[in-house]
N, C-alpha and C positions, 0 to 999 in steps of 0.2 A: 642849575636845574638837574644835572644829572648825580649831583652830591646830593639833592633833596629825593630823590629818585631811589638810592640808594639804602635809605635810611628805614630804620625798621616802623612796621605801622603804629606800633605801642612799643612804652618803656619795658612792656612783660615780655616782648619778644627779644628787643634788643639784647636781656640781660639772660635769656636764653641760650643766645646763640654762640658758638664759640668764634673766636677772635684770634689771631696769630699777631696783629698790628701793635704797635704805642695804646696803652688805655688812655682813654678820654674822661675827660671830667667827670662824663654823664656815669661811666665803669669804676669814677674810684674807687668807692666805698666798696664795692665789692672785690676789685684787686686788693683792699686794706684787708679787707677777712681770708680773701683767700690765701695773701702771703702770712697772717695770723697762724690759719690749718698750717701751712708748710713751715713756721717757723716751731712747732711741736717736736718736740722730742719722739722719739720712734715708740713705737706702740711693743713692742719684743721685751725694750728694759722697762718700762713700767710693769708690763706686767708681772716680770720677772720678780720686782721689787715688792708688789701685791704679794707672791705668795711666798717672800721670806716675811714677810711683815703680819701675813695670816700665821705661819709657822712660827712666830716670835712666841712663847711662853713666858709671860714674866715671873720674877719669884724675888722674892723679899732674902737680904742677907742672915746668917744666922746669929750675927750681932744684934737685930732687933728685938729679941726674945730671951735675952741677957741683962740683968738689970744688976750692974754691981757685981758682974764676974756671977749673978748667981741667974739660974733658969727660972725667969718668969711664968707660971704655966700659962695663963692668960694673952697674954703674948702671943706665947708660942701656937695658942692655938689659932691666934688672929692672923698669925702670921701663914700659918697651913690651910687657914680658910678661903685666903685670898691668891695660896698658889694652884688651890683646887678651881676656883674662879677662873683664875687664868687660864686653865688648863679646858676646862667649859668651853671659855669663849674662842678657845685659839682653835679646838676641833670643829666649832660653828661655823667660825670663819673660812677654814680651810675648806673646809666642804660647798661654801658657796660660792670662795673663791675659784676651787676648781669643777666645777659643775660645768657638765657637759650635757646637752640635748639626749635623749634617749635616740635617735636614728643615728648616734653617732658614736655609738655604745655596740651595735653590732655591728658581726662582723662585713667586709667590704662587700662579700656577693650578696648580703642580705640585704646591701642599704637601696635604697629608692631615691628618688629624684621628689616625689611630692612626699615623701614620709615627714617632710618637715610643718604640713598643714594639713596631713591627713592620718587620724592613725591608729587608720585600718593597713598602713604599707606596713607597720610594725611588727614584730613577732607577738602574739597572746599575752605572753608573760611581762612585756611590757607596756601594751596599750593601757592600762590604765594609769601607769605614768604618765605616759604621751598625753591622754585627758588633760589631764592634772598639769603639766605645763605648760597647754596652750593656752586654758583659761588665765594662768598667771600671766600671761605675754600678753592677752588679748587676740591672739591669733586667730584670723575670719576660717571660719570652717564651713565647708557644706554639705548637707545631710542629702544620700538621694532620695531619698522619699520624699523630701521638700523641694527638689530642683523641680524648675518648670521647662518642659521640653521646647529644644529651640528649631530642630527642626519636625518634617512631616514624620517623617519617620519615626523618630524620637516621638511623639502625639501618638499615632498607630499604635505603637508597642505601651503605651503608659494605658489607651482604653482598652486594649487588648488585655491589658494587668490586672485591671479593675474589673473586665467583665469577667474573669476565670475567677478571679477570688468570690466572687460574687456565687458563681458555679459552683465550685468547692464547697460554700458555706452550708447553700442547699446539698449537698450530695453529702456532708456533713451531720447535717439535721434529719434527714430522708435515712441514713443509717441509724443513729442511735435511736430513732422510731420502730425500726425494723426490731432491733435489739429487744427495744422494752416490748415488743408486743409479741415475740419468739419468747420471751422468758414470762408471760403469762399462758401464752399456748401449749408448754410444757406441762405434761400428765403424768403424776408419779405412775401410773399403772401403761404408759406408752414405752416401748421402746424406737431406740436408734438406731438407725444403721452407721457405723463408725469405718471409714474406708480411707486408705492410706493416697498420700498425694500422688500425683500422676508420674510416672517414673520420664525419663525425656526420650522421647524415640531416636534407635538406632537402627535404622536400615541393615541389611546384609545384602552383600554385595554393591550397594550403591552409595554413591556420596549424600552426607548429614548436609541439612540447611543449619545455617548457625542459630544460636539462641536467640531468641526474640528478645531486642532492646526494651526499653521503659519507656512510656508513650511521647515521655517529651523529650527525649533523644531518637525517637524513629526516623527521623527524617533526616538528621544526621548518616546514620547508617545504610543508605539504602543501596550504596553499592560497595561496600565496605563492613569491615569486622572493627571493633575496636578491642584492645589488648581487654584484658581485665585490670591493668595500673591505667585506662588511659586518662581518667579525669585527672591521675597525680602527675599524668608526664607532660597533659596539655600545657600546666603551667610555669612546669621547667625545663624544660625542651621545644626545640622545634623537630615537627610531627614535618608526614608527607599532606603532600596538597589536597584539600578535601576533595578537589573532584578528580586529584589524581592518586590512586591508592597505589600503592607497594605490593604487590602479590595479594591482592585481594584484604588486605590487612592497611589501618592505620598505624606510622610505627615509628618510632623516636629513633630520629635519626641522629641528633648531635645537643649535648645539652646547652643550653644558652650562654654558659659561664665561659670562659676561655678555658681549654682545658687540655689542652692535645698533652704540653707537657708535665700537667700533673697525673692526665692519664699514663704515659709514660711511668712516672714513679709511683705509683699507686700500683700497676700491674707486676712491676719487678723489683722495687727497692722496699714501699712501704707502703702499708695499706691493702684496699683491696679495691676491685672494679667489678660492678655487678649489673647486668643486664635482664630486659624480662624479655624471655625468649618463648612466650606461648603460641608464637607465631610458626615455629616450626612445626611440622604436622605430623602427628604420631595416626597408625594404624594397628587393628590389632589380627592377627591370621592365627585360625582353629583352626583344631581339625587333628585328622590321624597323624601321628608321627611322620611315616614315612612319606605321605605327600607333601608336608610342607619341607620335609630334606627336598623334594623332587623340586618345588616352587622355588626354594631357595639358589640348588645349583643351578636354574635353569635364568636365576636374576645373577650370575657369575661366583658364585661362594661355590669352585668346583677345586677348592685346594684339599688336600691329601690331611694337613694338619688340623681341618674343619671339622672333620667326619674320622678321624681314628683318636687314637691313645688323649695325642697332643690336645683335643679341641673337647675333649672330659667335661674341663673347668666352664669353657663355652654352654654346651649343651645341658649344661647340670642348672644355667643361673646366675651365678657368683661370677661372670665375667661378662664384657658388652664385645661386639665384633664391630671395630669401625671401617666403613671402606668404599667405594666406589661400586655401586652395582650398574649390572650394565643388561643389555638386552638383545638378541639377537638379529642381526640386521644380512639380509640376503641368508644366503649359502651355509657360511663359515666364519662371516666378519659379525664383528659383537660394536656396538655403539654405547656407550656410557652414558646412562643418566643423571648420576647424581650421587652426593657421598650421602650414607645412609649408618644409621645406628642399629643393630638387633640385639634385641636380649629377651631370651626362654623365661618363659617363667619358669621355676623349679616344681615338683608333682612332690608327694610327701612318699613316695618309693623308690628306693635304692636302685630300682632295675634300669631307669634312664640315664644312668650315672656308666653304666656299662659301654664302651666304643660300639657305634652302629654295626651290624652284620647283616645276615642274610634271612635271620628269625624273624618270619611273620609275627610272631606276640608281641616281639618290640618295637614293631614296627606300627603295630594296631593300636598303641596308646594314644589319646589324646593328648595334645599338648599345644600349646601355648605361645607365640612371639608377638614382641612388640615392634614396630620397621619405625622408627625415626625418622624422618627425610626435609630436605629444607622445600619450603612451601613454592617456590621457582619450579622446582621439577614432581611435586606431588602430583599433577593430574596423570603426568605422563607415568609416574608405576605404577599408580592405581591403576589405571587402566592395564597396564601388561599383570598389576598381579591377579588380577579380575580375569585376564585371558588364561595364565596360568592355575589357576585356580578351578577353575572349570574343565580342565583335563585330566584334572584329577580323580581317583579312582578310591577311596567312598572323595568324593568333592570336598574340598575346602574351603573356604569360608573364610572373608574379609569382614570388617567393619571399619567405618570411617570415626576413627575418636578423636578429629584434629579439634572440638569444642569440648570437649570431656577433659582432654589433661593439658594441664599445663606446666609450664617451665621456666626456671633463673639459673642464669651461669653465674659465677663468682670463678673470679682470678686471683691471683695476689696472693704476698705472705699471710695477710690478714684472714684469707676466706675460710681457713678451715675453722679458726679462732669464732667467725663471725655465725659459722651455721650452727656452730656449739653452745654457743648461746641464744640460740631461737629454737632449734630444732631439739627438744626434750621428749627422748620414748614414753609413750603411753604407756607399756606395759612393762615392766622391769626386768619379766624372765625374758623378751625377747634377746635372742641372742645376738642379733644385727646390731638392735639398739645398745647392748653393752659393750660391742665393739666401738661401736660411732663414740660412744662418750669417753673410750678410755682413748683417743688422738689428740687430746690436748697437748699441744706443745709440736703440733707439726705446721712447718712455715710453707710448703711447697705439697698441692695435692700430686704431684709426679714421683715423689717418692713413696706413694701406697703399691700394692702390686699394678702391674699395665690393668687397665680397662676393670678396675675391682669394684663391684655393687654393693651398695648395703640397701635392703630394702626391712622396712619397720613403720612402728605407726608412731606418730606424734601430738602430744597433746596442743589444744588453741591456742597459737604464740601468742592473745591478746589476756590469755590468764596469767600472764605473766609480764605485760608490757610494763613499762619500759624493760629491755632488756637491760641485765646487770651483766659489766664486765670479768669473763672471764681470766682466771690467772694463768696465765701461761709461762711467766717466768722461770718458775721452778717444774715448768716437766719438760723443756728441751732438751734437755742430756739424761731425762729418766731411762732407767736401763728396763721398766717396765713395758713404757713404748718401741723402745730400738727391737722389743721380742716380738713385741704386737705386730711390729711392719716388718720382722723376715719368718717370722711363721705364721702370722693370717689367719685368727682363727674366724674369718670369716663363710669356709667353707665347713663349717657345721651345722648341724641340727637346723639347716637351711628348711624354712616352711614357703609355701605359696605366697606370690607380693598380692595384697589386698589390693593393688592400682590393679591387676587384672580383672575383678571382680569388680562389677557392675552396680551390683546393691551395696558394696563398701563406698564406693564411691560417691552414689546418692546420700547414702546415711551421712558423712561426712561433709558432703555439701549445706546441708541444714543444720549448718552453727547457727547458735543463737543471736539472737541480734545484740547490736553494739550499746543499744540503751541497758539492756538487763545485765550484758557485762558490767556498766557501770554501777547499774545499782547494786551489784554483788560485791562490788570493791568499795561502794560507800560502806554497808553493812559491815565490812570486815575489819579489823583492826591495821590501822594504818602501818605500813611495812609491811605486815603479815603476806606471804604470795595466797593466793586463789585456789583452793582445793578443786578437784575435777571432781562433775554431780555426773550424775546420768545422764544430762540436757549437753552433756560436752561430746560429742562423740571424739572416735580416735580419727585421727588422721594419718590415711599409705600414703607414704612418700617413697621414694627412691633415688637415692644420690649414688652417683658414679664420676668417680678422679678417671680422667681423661689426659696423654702425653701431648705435648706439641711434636706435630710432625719432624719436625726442625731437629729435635732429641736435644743433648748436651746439659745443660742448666737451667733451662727456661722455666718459665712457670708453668703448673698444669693448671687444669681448670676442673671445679665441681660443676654437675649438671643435678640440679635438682626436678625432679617430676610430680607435681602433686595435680587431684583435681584441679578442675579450671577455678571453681566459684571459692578455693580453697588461697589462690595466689595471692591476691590483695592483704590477708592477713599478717602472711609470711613477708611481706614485700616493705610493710609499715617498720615490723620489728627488725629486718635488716637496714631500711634505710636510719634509721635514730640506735642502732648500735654504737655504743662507745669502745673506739679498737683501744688495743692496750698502746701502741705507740703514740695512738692521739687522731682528734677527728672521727669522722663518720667513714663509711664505705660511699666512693665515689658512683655516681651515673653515668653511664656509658650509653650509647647508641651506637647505630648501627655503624656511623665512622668512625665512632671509637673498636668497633670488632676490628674494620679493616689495618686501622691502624697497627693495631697487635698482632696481628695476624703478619704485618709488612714487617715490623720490627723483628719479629721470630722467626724471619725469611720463610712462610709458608704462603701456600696459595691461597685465595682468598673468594669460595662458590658466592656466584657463579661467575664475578667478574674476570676471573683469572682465567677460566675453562671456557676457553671459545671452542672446543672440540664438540659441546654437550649444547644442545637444544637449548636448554635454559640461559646457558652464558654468551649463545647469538642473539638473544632478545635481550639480553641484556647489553652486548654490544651493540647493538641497532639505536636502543635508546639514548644511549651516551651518546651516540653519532649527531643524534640529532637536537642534545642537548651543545654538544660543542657547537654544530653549525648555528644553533639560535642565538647564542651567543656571539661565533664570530658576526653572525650577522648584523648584530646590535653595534658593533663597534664602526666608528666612522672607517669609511676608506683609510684616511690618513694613516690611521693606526693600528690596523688590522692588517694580516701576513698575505702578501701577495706572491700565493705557490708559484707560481706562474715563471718570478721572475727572480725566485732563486738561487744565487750562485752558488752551483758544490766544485768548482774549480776543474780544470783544464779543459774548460769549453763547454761544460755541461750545467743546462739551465735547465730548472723546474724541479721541483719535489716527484719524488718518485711513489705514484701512485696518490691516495688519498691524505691529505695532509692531518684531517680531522677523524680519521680512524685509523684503527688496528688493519689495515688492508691487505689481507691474506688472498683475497681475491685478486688481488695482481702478484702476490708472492707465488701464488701457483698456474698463474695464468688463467682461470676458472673467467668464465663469461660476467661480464663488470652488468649489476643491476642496477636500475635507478633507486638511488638512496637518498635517504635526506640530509646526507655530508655532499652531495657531490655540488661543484658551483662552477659558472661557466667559466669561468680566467680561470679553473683549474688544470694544469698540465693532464693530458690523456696521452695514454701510449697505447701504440697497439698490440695485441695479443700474438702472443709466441704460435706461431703456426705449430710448433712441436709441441705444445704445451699438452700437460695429461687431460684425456677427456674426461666429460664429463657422463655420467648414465642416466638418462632421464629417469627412468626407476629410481634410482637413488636419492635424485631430486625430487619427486612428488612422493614418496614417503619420509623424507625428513621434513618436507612442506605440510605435509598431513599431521605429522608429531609434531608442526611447530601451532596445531590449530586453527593454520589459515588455509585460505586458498593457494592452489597451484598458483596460479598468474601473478599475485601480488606479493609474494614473498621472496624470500633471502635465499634461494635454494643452492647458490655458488657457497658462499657460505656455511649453510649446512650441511654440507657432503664433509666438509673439515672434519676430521676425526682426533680424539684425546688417547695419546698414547701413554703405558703407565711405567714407571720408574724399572720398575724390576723388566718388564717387558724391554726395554732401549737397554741396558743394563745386562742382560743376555744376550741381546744379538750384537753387543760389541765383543762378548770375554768371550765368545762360541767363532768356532774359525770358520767352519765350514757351514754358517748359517745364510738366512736369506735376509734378505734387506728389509727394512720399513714398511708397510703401508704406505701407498700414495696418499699426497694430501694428508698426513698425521704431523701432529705439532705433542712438541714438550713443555712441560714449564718447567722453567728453570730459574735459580734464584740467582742473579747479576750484581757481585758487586768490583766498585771502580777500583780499579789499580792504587794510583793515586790521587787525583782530582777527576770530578765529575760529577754534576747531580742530574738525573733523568727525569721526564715527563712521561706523563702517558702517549704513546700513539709513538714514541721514539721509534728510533729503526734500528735493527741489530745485525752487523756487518762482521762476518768471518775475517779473519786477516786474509789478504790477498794472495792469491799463490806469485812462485815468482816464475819469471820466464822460461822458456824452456831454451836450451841451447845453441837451436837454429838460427834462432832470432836474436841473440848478441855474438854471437862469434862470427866475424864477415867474412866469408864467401872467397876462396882462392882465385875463382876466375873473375871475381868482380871486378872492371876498370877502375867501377869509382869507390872508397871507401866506406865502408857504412857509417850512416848519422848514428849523433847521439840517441840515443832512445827517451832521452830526457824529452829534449827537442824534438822529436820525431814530426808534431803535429799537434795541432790545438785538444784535437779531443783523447788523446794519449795518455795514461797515467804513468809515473815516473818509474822505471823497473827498478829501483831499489825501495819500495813504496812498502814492503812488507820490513824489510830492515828497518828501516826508520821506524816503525810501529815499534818493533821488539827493542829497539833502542830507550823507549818512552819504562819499559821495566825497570823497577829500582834494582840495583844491584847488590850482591852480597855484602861485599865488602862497603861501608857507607862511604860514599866520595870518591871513590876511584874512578866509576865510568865517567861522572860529573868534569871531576879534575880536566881528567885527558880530554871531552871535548870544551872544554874552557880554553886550555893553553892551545886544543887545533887549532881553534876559531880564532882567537882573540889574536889582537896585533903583540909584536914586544913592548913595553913600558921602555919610555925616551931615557936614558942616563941621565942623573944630573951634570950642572955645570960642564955643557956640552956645546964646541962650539958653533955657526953657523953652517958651516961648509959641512960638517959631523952629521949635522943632524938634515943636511939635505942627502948625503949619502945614505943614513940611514933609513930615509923615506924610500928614495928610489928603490935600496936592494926590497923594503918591505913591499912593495910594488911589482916588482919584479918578481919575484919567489912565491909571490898567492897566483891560486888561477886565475885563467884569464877571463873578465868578465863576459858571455853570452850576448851576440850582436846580431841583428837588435835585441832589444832589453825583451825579456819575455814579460808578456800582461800579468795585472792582478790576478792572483789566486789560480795560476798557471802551473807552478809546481808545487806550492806551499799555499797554508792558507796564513795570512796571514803575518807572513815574515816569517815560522818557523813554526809551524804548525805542517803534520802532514795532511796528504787531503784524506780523504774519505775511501773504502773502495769502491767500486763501480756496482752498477745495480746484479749483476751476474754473481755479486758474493752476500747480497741481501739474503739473510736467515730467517729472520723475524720479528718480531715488535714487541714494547713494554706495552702492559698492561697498569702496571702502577710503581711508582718511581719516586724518591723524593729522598731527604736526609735523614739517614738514619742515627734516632739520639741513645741505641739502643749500640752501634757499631763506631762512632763515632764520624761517618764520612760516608758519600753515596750511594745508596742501593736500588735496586730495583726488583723487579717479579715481573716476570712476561711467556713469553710462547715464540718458539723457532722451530721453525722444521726440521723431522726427525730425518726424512733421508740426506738434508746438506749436514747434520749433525754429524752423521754415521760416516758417511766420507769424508766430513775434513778430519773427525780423528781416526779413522781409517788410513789417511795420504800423511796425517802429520805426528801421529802421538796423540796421547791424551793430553801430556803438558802444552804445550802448542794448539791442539787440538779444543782446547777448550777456552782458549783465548779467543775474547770477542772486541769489536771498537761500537761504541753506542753514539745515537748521533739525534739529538732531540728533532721532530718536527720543523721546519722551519730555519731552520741555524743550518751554517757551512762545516761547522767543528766537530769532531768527535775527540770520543775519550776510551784508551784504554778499559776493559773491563775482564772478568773472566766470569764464567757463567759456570753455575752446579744444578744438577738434577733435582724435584722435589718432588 
């Protein structure tokens, strides 16, 4: 019964099923075939044999065609007819023999997963292949306009198709009717009124609502911007979350490809990386000279080099100023915004070219800047330049043009190579334009002069698409260019940049459409480039080579500025560039900036600048991005702060485990956050700790756009202190200390081993004891303890030596050697006898110290067996902000923020050398590692 039970219900299932047991009678035939399949030969050498056997050529010997020692010609030609044959049939064969699918002909990030029965996944240039081999295969295909929709949804949207097309047709018809009966109601003896298109309004003093989208993406956009690339980057990139925008802007944040390290090479070996950065918000300020000097020192541009001899080059145009502006807070104390770009327009008179004085006439000129700023902190300067602006004395005047221009960065050896070939002057006398085109043959935009502009117009990069590559091999060592880049005839015969001007910019925006391009390229002779008509307008651009903070060798970066409606063109002709070393210019996003930015050790707005409004909401948000996540993870395997071991008795993570928590590094009153979780260790706050002013907190609450009650205002009292500024008050003797509550960023990298995480924690080396406290006491009875042992929650008083012991040493091996042979036992002699080698245990025995009774716990002085511990939370500094391996250095880095006044003290009490030695210690973990930290 239960073998009849077992048995399959039909013979189609049985021989279905697989089987591990003896085959049965009913299974032969099919075990007969299936050990037929496995007694075949490998499928590798047949084929192999196919394509020498396709490659065979045959040919007739040249004794055929000899009849009698004498040359038959007949023959002979019978004989060359049939090696021509040969020759036919072998190239036939070879070609079917090695025939490959079309989806398997491009390259690997091109290929698809259904391009094998669909093909539309194809590139253009080969779908009609793709046709053409699925009909030979018989490959099922499915058309969408034939699919029948399977669910509701799918219904909804197919009558929803039909009833608009149906719309269209009418609204179709209902037009060309209008047409024909406009062009009868025409009166040779009537005239027209002929009025030019509506220009786009620009507010003064107030912020621009963005362009109105196209009616079947409005609803898309409704609380959002989209770039001007964004339909090219929806499809190769991931974007931020539709109902969650990025600074008001939709924005490509990382391309879909695997890319991190070819971004890497592409930024500094080969190639180039180009971003569309029209996200950053450009502003423009009129007005008299001398008030926007006042607007400008009054946003921190109050250096001596700005406003005399030195800052000429500045004031005149031909240079950009990049920097931190900042804005007055209280009294005397100034708070940072935001890094910001300015560049003058140039005036066609000599006289602004002059150092500022005290002449009202030069002071009464109009003039001209652009304020660049990253879109994080733009409401906050528009509003302070709007209040500055209004103090002023004739007033001056803002306008919001963050929809008006836009912008692409390029990095890389390749960039300058790549804009030379898109970016072609309109006019030929300009003088900008004949500098830009004679840089052929430079690999790095950081060797132009610092902060150098070229501003010129340019013809439609699509009268010339596809771009043709540039040569650039022969002008790398021209001694034409080495003149060009150390005397710079960029500051001549400088005219006004048409990007200022309002109406250039309109003109330029109404290029022709991309149909009548084409049919101006059918009409033309093939090859022939596109002559520019009068329907081409010119296009202001303005490109500026920009240094990495970092300095040394790194790459710079071009900033190109054109119209908004202008980018999209430029944007096609860089991505389908052919570089000279090969490939296109790669896509980057916004991970890709940070990346470069970590590679080049500089800091990275706003995530790195927790001092600034902007870079607390930005931290806030990460906060609560990490807690969503740890929260996603089971108990099991998620980090329990709580229970911690950082060794000699001290349990719990110090402070917030899932943030940068400077709120406990300064003791600042702990808000509810959305990191904080209940088995999270809470300490209590330092009775001495520095106050706090409520003023202080309900105006950085009020710049952060919230409410008093619900914001981060411990937090935002943190202030960003600047390189030069910490950098003075160490080399000045008789100067004052820090700012409370100011942090630096500083660039961290590991000694020897270590790789950091964000939220790590950054520990001063330890001081070491002070005297009283190891040397014992003359009237003491009892001897004083070790200090090792002292007590469970004790840290070891040689805690700072063993740190500095972890440094490599000059000499390689030496330090190594000596504690090798401390530690280690002696090696046993050979042929050594019993009695010998029980001697020699005992002295080895005797001679080491004595082991510590009782045995001290785990991670009681060491972590680990020989790791030291960690310092105590009294020498926590500050926190990484972003951390990881650098392919750029070859070993750990980090970027983060420490406090400036424990800064300033420990190289104060210890040296700089010493002084700038730090131990980093990720989140969560007991270990730390060696590092040393530098200012940026």
């Amino acid at each position: 019964m239960d073998d009849n039970k077992k048995q399959p219900a039909s013979g189609k299932a049985a021989d279905s099923k697989k089987r591990k047991e003896a085959p049965s009678a009913a299974t032969g035939t099919k075990n007969q075939n299936q050990q037929g399949k496995d007694s075949r030969p490998p499928a590798r050498p047949q084929k192999r044999v196919k394509f020498q056997d396709a490659r065979n050529i045959r040919s007739q010997p040249s004794d055929a065609a000899l009849d009698d020692g004498k040359l038959d010609l007949q023959k002979f030609l019978n004989a060359r007819e049939f090696e021509i044959r040969a020759l036919e049939t072998s190239m036939r064969r070879c070609k079917s023999a090695n025939a490959t699918r079309v989806f398997q002909q491009v390259p690997r990030e091109m290929r698809r997963r259904t391009a094998s029965h669909n093909a539309k996944r194809v590139p253009k240039r080969l779908r009609d292949r793709a046709k053409r081999e699925m009909m030979e295969d018989n490959t099922p295909t499915v058309e969408a306009r034939k699919r029948r929709p399977r669910t509701t949804r799918a219904r909804i949207r197919a009558e929803n198709a039909k009833r608009l097309e149906k719309l269209a047709a009418k609204k179709r018809k209902k037009a060309l009717q209008n047409e024909a009966e406009g062009e009868h109601k025409d009166e040779p003896g009537k005239t027209t009124i002929q009025t030019r298109a509506p220009r786009p309004k620009i507010r003064r003093d107030t912020l621009n609502e963005p362009p109105k989208p196209k009616s079947k993406f409005k609803k898309r956009q409704i609380n959002k911007t989209w770039l001007p690339t964004h339909l090219w980057h929806a499809k190769r990139a991931t974007m931020t979350e539709p109902t969650k925008p990025l600074w008001r802007f939709a924005i490509p944040l990382t391309p879909t490809q695997k890319c991190y390290r070819p971004t890497h090479r592409a930024s500094g070996q080969k190639g180039t990386v180009f971003w569309d950065t029209s996200y950053m918000s450009t502003a423009r300020l009129y007005g008299a000279a001398g008030g926007i000097e006042q607007v400008l020192k009054a946003l921190g541009l109050v250096h001596e080099s700005l406003w005399g001899n030195r800052g000429r080059k500045w004031r005149t145009g031909t240079r950009t100023w990049s920097g931190m502006v900042s804005r007055r807070q209280g009294n005397s104390r100034r708070r940072d915004i935001g890094p910001a770009m300015i560049l003058w327009n140039p005036t066609p008179t000599a006289e602004t070219a002059a150092p500022a004085s005290n002449n009202t006439e030069q002071k009464k000129i109009q003039r001209q800047i652009l304020i660049r700023t990253h879109p994080s902190c733009f409401l906050e300067l528009f509003d302070e330049l709007v209040k500055l602006a209004k103090l002023q004395t004739p007033q001056v005047h803002i306008e919001d043009l963050r929809f008006e221009i836009g912008s692409i960065e390029l990095t890389g050896p390749g960039s300058t190579e790549t804009l030379l070939a898109v970016l072609q002057p309109y006019h030929a006398e300009e003088r900008h334009g004949q500098v830009f085109s004679s840089l052929v043959g430079v690999t790095n935009p950081a060797s132009l002069p610092k902060d150098a502009v070229l501003g010129f117009s340019i013809k439609d990069p699509r009268l010339s698409y596809p771009p043709k590559r540039v040569d650039t091999a022969s002008k790398v060592c021209d001694p034409a260019l080495l003149d060009t880049l150390t005397q710079w005839p960029g500051e001549e015969r400088v005219k006004p940049y048409g990007l200022f001007d309002r109406d250039v910019r309109l003109k330029a925006s109404s290029l022709p459409p991309q149909k009548s391009i084409n049919r101006r390229k059918g009409a033309s002779i093939p090859g022939q480039e596109m002559q520019v008509t009068a329907a081409d307008p010119p296009i202001p651009v303005i490109a500026f080579a920009s240094r990495p903070a970092a300095g040394g060798q790194a790459q710079g970066t071009w900033t190109l500025l054109a119209p908004w409606k202008c980018i999209l063109p430029i944007w096609y002709s860089i991505v389908h560039y052919p570089l000279s070393t090969g490939g296109n210019p790669r896509l980057g996003g916004l991970n890709e900036q940070r990346q470069i930015a970590f590679e080049q050790g500089t800091a990275w707005f706003p995530g790195d600048f927790l001092g600034t409004n902007a870079g607390v909401v930005w931290e806030m948000e990460q906060r609560a991005q990490r807690k969503k996540a740890w929260d996603r993870r089971p108990k099991g395997k998620r980090i329990e702060w709580a229970s911690l071991d950082l060794g000699a008795g001290r349990k719990g993570e110090i402070g917030d485990g899932l943030a940068c928590d400077f709120e406990h590094l300064f003791g600042l009153p702990t808000d509810p956050s959305p990191s904080s979780s209940e088995d999270q260790s809470t300490s209590n706050v330092d009775p001495n700790a520095m106050d706090v002013h409520p003023g202080e907190e309900a105006e950085a609450a009020a710049k952060l756009g919230k409410a008093h009650k619900d914001t981060v205002p411990s937090l935002a009292t943190v202030e960003q202190m600047k390189k030069t500024e910490f950098n003075a008050l160490i080399s000045s003797v008789d100067s004052g200390r820090p700012p409370p509550r100011s942090i630096i960023s500083v660039n961290i990298t590991f000694v020897a081993r270590g790789v950091a995480n964000a939220c790590a924690r950054i520990y001063r080396l330890p001081s070491r004891p002070s005297a009283t406290t190891t040397v014992p006491s003359s009237e003491a009875e009892v001897p004083a303890t070790d200090p090792v042992a002292a007590g469970t929650g004790s840290l070891p008083a040689d805690l700072r030596d063993q740190w500095l012991q972890k440094l490599p040493s000059k000499k390689s091996g030496s330090r190594s050697s000596k504690a090798t042979t401390a530690h280690s036992a002696p090696h046993m002699p050979r042929d050594v006898g019993q009695g010998t080698r029980k001697e020699l245990m005992a002295k080895s025995l005797l001679s080491g110290d004595p082991l510590p009774y009782p045995r001290p716990a785990a991670n009681q002085t060491d972590i680990g067996g020989g790791h030291p511990l960690c310092p105590g939370e009294e020498d926590l500094i500050g926190f990484v902000t972003a951390g990881a391996y650098s392919l750029s250095e070859g070993k750990g880095t980090a970027v983060g923020a420490i406090s400036a006044e424990k800064a300033f003290d420990t190289i104060k009490e210890s040296g700089t050398k010493e002084g700038r030695l730090c131990i980093v210690r990720n989140a969560g973990e007991n270990v730390g590692w060696l590092a040393r930290w530098e200012l940026v």
